[in-house]
Biopython code that builds the backbone (N, CA, C, O; Angstrom):
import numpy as np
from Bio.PDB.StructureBuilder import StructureBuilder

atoms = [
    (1, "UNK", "N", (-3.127, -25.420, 14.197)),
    (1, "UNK", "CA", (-4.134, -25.742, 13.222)),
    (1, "UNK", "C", (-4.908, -24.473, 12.879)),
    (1, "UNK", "O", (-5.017, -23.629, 13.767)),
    (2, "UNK", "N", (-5.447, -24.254, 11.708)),
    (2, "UNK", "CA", (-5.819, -23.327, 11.040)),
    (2, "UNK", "C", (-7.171, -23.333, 11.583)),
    (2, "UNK", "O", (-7.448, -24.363, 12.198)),
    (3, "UNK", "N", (-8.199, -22.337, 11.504)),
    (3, "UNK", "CA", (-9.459, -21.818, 11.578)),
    (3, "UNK", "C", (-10.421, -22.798, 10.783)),
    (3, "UNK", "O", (-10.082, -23.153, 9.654)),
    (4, "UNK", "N", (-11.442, -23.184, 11.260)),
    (4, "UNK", "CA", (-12.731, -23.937, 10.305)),
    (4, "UNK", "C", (-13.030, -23.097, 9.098)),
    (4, "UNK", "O", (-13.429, -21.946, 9.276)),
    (5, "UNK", "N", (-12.894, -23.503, 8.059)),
    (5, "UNK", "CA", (-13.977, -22.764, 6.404)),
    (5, "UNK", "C", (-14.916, -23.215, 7.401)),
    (5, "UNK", "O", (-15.015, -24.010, 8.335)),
    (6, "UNK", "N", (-15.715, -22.123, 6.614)),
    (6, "UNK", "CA", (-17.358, -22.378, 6.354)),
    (6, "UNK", "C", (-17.445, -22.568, 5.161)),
    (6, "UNK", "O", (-16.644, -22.044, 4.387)),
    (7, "UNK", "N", (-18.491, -23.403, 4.724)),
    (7, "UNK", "CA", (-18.885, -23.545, 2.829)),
    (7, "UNK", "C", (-19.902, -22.273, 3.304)),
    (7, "UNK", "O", (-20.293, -21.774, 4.360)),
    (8, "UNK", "N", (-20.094, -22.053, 1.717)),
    (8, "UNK", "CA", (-21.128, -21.157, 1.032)),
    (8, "UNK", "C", (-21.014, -21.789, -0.369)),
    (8, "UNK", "O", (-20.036, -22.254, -0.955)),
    (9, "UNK", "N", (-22.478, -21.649, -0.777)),
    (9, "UNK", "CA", (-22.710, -21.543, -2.140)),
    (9, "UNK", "C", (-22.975, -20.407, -2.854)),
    (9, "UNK", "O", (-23.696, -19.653, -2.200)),
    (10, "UNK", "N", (-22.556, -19.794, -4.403)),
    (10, "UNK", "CA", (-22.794, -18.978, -4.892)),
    (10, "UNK", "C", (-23.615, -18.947, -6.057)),
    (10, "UNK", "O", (-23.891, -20.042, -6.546)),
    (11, "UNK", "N", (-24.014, -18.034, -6.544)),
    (11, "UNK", "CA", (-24.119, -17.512, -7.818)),
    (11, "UNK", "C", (-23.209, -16.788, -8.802)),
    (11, "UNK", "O", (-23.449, -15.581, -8.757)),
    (12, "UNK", "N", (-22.238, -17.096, -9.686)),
    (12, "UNK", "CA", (-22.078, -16.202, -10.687)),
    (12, "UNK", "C", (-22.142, -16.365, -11.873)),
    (12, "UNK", "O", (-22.410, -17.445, -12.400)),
    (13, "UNK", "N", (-21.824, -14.960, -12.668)),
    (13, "UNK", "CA", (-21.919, -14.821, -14.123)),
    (13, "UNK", "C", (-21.122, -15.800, -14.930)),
    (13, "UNK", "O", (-19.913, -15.924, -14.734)),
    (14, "UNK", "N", (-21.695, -16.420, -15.733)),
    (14, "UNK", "CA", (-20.775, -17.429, -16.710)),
    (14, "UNK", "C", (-19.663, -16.825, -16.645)),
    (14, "UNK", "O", (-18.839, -17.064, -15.762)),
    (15, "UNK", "N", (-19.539, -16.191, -17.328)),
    (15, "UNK", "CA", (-18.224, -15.239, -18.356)),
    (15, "UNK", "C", (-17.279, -15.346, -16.740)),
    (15, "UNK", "O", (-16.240, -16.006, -16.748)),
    (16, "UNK", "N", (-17.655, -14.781, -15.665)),
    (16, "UNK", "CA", (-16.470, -14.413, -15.321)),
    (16, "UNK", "C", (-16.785, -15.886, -14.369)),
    (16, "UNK", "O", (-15.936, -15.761, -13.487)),
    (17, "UNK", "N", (-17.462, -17.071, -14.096)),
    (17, "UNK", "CA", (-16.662, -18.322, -13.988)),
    (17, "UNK", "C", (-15.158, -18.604, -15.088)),
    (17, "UNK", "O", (-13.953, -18.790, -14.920)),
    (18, "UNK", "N", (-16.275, -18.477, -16.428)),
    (18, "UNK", "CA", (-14.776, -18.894, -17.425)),
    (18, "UNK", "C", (-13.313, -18.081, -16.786)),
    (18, "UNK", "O", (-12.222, -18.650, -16.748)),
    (19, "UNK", "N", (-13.497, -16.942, -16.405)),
    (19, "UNK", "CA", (-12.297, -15.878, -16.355)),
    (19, "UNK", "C", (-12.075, -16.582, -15.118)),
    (19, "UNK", "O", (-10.894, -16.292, -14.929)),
    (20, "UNK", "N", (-12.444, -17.381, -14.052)),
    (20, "UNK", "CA", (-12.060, -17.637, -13.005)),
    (20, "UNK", "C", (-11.520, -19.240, -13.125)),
    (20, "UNK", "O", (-11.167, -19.818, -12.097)),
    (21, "UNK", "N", (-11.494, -19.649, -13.908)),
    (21, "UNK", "CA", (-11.420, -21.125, -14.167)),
    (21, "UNK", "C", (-10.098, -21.148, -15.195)),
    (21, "UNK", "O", (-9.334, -22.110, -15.112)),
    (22, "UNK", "N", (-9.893, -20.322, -15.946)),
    (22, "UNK", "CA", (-8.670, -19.772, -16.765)),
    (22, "UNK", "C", (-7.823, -19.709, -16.127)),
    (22, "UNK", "O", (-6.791, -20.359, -16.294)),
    (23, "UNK", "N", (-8.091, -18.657, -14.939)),
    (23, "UNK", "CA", (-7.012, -18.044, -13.953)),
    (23, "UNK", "C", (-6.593, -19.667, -12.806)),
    (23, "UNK", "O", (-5.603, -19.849, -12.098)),
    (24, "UNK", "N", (-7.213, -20.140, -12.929)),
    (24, "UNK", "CA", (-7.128, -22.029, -11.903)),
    (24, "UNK", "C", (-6.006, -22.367, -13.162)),
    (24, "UNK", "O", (-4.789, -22.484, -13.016)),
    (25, "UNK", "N", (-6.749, -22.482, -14.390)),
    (25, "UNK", "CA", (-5.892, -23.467, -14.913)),
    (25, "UNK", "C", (-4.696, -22.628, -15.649)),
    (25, "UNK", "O", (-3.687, -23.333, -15.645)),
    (26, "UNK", "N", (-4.523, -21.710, -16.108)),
    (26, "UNK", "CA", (-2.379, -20.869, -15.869)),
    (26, "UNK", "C", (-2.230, -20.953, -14.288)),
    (26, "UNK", "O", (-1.530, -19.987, -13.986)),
    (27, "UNK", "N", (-2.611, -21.764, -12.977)),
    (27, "UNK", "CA", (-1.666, -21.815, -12.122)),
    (27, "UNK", "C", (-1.981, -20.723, -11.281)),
    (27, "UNK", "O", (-1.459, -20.838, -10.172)),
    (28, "UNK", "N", (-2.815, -19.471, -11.469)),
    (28, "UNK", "CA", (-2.707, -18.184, -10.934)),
    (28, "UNK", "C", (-3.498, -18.193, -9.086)),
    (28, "UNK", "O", (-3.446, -17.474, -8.088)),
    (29, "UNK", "N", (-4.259, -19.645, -9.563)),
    (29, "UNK", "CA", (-5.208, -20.034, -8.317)),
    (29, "UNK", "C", (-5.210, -21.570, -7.783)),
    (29, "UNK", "O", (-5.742, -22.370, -8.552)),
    (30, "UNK", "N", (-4.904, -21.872, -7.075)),
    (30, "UNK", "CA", (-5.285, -23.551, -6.656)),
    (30, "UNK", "C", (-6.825, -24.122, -7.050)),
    (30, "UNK", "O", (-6.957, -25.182, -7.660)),
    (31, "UNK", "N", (-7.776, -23.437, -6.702)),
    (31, "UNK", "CA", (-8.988, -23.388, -7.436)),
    (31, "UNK", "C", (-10.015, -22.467, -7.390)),
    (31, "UNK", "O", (-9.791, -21.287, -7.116)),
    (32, "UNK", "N", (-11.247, -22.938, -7.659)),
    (32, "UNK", "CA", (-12.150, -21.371, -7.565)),
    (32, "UNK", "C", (-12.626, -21.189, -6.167)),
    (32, "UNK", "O", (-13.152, -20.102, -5.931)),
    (33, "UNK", "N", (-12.545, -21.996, -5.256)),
    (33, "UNK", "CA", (-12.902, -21.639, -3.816)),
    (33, "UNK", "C", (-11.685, -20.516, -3.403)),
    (33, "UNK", "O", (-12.069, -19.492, -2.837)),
    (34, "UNK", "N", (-10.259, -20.678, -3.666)),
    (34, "UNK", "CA", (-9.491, -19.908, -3.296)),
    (34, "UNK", "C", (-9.432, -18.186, -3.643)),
    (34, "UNK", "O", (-9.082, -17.191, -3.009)),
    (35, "UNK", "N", (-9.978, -18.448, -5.007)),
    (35, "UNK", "CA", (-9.741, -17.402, -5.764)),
    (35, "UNK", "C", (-10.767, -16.475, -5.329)),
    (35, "UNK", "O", (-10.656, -15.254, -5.448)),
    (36, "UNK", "N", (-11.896, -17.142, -4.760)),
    (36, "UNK", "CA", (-13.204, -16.407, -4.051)),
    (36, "UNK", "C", (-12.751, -15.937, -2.468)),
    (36, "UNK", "O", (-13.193, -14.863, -2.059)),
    (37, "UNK", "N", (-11.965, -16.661, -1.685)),
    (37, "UNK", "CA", (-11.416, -16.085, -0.962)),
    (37, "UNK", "C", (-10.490, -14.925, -0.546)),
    (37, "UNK", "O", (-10.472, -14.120, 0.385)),
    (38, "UNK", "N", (-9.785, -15.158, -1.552)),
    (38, "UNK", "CA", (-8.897, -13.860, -1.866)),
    (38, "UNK", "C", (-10.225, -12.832, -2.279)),
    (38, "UNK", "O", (-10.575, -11.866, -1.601)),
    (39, "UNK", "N", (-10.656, -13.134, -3.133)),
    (39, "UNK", "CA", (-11.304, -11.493, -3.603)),
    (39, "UNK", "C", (-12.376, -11.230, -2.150)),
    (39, "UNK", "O", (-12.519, -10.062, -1.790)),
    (40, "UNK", "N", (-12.982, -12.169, -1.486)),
    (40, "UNK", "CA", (-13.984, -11.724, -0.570)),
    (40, "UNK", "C", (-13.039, -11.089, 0.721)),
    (40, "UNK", "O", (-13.593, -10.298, 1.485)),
    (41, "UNK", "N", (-11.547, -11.468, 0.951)),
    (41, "UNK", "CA", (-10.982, -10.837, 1.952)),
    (41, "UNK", "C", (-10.136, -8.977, 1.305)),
    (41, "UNK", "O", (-9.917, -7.940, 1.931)),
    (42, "UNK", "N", (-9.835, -9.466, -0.568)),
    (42, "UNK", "CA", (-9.762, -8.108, -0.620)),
    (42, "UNK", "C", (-10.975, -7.302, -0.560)),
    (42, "UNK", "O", (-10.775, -6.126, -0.256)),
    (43, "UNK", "N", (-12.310, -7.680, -0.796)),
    (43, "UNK", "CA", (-13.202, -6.785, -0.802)),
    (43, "UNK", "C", (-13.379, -6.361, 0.651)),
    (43, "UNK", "O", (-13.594, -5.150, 0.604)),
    (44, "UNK", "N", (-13.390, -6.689, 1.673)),
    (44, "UNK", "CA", (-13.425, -6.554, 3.114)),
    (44, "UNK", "C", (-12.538, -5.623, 3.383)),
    (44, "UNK", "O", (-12.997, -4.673, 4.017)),
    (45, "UNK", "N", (-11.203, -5.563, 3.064)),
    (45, "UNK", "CA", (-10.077, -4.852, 3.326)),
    (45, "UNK", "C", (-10.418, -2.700, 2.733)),
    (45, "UNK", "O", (-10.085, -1.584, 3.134)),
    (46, "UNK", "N", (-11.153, -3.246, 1.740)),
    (46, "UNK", "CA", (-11.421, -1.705, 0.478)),
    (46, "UNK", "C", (-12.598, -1.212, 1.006)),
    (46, "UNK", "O", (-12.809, -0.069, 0.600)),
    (47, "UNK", "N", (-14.003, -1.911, 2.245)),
    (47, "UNK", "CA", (-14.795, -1.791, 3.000)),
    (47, "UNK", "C", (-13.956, -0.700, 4.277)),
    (47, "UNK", "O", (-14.018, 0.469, 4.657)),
    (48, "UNK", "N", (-13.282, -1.803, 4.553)),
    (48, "UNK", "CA", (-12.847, -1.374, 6.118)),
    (48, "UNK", "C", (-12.074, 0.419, 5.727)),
    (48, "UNK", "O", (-12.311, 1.394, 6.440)),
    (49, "UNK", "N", (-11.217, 0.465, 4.539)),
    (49, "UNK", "CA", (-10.751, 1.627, 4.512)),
    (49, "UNK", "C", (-11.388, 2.429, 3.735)),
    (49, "UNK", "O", (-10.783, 3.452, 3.416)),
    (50, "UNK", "N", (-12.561, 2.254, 3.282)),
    (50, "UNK", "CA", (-13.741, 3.171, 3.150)),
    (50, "UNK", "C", (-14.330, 3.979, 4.444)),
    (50, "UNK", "O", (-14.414, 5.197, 4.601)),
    (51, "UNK", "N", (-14.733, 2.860, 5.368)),
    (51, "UNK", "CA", (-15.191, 3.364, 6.440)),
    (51, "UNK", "C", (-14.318, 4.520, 7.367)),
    (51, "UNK", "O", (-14.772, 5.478, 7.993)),
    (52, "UNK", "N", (-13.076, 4.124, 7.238)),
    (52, "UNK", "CA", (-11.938, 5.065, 7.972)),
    (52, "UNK", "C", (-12.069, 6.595, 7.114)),
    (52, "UNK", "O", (-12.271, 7.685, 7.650)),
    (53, "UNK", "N", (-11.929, 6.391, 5.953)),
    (53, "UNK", "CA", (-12.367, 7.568, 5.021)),
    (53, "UNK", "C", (-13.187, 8.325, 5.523)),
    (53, "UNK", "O", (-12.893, 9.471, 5.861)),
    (54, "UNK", "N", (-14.243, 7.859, 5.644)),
    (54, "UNK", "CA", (-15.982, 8.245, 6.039)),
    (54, "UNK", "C", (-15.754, 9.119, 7.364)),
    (54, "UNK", "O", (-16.146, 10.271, 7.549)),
    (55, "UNK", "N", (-15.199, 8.496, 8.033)),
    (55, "UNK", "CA", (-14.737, 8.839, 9.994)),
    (55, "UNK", "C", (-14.092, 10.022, 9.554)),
    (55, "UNK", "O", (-14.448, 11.191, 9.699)),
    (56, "UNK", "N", (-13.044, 9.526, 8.969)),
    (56, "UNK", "CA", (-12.038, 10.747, 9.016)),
    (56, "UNK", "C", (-12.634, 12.108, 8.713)),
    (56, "UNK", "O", (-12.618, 13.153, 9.364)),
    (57, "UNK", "N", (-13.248, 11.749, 7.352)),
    (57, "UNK", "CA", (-13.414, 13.028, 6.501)),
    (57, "UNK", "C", (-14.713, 13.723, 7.794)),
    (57, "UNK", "O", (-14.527, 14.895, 8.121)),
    (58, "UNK", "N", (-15.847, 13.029, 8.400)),
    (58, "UNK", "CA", (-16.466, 13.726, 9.148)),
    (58, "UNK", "C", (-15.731, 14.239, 10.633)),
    (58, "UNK", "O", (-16.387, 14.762, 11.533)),
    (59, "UNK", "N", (-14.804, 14.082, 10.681)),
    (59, "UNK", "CA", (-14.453, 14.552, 12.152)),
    (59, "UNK", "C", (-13.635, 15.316, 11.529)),
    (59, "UNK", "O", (-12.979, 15.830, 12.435)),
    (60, "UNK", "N", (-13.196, 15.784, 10.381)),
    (60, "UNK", "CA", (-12.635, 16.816, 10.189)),
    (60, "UNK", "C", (-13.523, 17.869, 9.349)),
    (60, "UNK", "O", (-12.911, 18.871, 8.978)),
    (61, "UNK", "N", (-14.793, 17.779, 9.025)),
    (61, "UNK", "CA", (-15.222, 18.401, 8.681)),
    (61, "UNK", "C", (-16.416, 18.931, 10.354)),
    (61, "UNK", "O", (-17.254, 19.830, 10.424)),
    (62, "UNK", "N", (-16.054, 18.109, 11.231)),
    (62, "UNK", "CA", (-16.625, 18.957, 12.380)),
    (62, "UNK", "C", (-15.256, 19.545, 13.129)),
    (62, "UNK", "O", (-15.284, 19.569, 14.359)),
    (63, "UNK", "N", (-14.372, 19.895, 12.623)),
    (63, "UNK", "CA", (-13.419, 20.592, 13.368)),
    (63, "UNK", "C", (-12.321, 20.096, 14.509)),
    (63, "UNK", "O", (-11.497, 20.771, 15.127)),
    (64, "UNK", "N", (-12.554, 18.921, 14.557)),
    (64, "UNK", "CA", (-11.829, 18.130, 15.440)),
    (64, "UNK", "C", (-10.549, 17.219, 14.688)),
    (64, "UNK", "O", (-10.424, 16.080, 15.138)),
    (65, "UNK", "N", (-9.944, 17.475, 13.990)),
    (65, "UNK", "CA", (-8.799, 16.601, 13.282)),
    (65, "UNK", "C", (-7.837, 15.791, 13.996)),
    (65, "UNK", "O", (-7.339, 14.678, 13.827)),
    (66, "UNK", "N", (-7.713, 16.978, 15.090)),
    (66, "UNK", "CA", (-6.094, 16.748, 16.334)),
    (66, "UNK", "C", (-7.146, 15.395, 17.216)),
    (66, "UNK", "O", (-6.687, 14.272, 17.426)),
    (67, "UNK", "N", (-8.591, 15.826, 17.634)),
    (67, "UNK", "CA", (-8.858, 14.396, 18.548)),
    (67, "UNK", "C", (-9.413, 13.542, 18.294)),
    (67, "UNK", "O", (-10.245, 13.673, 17.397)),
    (68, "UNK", "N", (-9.307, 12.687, 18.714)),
    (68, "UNK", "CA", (-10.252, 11.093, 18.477)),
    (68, "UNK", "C", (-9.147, 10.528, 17.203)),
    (68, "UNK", "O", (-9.453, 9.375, 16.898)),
    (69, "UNK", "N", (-8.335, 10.885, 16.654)),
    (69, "UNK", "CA", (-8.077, 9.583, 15.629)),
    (69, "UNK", "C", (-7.423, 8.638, 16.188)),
    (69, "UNK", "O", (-7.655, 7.642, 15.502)),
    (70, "UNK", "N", (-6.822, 8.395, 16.932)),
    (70, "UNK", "CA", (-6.502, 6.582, 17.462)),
    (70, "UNK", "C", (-7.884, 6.303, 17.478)),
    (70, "UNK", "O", (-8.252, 5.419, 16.704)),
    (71, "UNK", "N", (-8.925, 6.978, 18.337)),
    (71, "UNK", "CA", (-10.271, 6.113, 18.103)),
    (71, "UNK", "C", (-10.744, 5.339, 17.185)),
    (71, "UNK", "O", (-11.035, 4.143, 17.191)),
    (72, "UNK", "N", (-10.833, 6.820, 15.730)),
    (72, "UNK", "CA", (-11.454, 5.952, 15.056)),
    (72, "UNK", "C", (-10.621, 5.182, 14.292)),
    (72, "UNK", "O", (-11.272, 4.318, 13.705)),
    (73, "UNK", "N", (-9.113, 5.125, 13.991)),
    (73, "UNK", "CA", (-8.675, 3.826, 13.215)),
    (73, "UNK", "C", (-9.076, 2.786, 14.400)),
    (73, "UNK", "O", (-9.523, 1.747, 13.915)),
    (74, "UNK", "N", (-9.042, 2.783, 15.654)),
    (74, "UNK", "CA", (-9.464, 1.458, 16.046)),
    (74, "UNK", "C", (-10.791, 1.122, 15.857)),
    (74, "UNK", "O", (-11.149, -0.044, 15.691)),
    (75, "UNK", "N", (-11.521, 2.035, 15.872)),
    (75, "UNK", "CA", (-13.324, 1.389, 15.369)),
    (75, "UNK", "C", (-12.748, 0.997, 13.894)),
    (75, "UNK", "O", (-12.647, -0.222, 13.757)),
    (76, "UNK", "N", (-12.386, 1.692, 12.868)),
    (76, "UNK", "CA", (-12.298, 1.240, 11.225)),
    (76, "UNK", "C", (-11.963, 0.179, 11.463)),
    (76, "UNK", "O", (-12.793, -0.586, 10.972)),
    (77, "UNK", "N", (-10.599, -0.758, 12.333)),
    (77, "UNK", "CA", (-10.056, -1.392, 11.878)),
    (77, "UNK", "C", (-10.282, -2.983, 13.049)),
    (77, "UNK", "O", (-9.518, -3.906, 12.763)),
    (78, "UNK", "N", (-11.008, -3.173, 13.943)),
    (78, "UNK", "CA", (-11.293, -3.818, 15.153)),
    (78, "UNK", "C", (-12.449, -4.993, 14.399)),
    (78, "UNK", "O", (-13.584, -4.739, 13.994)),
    (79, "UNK", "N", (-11.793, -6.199, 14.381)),
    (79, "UNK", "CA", (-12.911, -7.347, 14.392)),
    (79, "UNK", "C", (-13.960, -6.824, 13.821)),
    (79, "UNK", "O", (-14.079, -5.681, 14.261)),
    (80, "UNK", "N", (-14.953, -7.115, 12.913)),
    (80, "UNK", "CA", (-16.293, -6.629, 12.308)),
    (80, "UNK", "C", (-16.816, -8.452, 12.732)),
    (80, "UNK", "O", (-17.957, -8.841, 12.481)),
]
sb = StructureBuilder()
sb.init_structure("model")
sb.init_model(0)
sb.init_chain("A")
sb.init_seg("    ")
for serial, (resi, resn, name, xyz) in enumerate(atoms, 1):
    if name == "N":
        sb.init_residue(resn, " ", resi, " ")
    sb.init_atom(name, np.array(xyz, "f"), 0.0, 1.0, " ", f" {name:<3s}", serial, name[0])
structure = sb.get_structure()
């Protein structure tokens, strides 16, 4: 058996309900709860490899390139 949803309620912009309700009805989404899921797990995903960015670029701008990176992809990438 799958994991509990949590509900949330939102706020959004008309316009892009319509654009999200379009995309439900060509088929592209089961409905708008889904379609909010997908984008809130891609936005999480473009977070997490921001942060690896961030790591990276400072441990190589302190001179250390060769150590710590298993570290930090496991901090970037470990349960939040």
């Amino acid at each position: 058996m799958g994991a509990r949803k949590s509900k949330a309620v939102f706020s959004a912009d008309p316009e892009q309900m319509k654009k999200v309700e379009l995309l439900v009805k060509e088929g592209s989404y089961r409905s708008p709860s889904e379609f909010v899921r997908e984008a809130i797990s891609e936005k999480l995903v473009r977070l997490q490899q921001a942060r690896l960015a961030r790591q990276v670029e400072r441990l190589c701008a302190g001179g250390g390139a060769g150590d710590g990176v298993d570290l930090i992809e496991w901090q970037a990438f470990e349960d939040v």
